[in-house]
N, C-alpha and C positions, 0 to 999 in steps of 0.2 A: 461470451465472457473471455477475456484474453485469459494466457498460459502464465501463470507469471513463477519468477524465478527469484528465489531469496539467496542472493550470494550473501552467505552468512561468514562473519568475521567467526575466527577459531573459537574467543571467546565465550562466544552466545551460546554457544554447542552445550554447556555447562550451568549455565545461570538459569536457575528457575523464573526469573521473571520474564523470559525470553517469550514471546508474545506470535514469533514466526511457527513455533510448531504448533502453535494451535490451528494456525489456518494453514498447513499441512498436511493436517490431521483430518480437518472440514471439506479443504475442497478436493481433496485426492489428486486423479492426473492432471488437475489444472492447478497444482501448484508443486515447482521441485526444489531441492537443495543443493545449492553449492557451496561448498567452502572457500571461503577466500584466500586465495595464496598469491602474493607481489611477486613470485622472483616464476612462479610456475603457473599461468594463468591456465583454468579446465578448458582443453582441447575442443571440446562437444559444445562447449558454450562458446568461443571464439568461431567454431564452424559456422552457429544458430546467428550471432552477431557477423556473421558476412553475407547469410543471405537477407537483411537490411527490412528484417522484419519485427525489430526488435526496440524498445523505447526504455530507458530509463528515468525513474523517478527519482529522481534527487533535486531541489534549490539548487543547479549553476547559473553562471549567469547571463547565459542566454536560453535557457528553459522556456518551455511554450509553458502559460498560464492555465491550466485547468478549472474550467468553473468549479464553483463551491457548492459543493453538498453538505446542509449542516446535518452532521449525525444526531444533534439532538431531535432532526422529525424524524428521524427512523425508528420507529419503537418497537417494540420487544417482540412483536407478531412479522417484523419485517417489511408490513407497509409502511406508505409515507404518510405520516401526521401532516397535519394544519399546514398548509404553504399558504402564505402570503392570503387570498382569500377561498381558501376551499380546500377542501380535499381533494389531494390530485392522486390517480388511479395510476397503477405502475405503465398503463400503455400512454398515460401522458404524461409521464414521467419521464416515459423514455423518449417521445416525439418534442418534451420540452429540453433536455440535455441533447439532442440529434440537434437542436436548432441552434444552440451556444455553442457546439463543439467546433471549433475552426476548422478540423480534419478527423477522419475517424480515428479511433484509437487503434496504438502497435496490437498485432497479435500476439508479441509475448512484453512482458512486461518486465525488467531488473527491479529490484528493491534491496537497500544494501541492508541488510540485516546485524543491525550493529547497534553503538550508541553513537549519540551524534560525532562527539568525538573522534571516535570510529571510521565512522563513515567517510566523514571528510579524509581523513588519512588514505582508506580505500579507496577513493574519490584520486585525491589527487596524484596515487602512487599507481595506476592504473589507465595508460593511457588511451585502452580500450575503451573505457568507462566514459572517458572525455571525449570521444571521437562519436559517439551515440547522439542521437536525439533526447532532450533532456524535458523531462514534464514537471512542472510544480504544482503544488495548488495554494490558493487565493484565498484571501480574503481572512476575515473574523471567526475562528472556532477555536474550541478547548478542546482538548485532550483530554478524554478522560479515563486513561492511561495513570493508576496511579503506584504503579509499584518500581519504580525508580525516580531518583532525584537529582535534582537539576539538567533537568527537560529543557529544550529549548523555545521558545515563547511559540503559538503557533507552530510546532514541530507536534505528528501525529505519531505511535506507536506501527508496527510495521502490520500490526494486524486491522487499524485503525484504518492504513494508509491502503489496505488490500480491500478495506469494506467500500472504500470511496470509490474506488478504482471498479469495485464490482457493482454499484451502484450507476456510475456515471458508461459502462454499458450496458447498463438496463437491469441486472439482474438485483431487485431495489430486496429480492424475500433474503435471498444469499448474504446482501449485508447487512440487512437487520439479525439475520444467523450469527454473523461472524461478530456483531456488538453483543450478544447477548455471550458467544462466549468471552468476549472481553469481560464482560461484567462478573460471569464465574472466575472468570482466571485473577482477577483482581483484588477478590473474596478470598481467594486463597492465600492470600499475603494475613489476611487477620484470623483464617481458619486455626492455627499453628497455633 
């Protein structure tokens, strides 16, 4: 499973809907925090970004396309439901994302931990950001991310976007883990 890194926008640090410390919390040393600063980029994270082991997930637009994992087969135990015809086992799960992946995945991963709004602003005021290798994903899914408004169509949740990412290196139990605390964390919007 790659390392992955939430350069988090100031803002999020505060908002309870914020969706990055839960998979902070879940995956421990394979996930860390940065603060996002324009005028002061984190030294330790510029070093990590020179030795060219590093990918970002954002939509720009030359982004390598990442196959599509619908999160709705991943169910609540963390295996994979119904594909297409059968139940596919996590060791062919993973022998079938090895076959579509065009190159293995970075070993540390960026994710801008913001709103999309956000993000782009960190995006484009961040020339390091833009000099990365950049990953998307593809295709037809929902969000089921419901504790903020006006989502971007096909845009995932940062914890959404960490289950994929842990899925499509094989570890399919971890992001059924991390949907299932989506789904608590999202309960807590209507707990109140």
């Amino acid at each position: 499973m790659p390392t992955f890194i939430l350069l988090t926008h100031e803002r999020e640090l505060t908002r309870e809907s914020n969706s990055g410390r839960i998979a902070k919390t879940r995956l421990g040393q394979h996930c860390q925090q940065v603060v996002w600063q324009r005028k002061a980029p984190d030294p330790a994270l510029l070093a990590l970004i020179a030795q060219q082991q590093v990918g970002l997930l954002f939509p720009a637009e030359n982004s390598t396309a990442l196959p599509v994992v619908d999160l709705a087969e991943l169910n609540l135990s963390g295996e994979l439901g119904d594909v297409s015809n059968g139940t596919l086992q996590q060791e062919n799960f993973t022998q079938h994302l090895t076959q579509h992946l065009a190159k293995p995945l970075p070993k540390y991963f960026i994710l801008l931990d913001a709103t999309w709004q956000e993000a782009g602003k960190m995006y484009r005021q961040s020339p390091y950001l833009q000099s990365l290798p950049s990953y998307r994903f593809t295709g037809d899914y929902v969000s089921g991310f419901t504790r903020r408004r006006n989502q971007q169509s096909e845009g995932l949740c940062t914890l959404e976007s960490i289950a994929v990412l842990c899925a499509l290196s094989g570890d399919v139990t971890m992001a059924g883990q991390l949907l299932v605390d989506l789904q608590y964390h999202n309960q807590k919007a209507f707990d109140c």
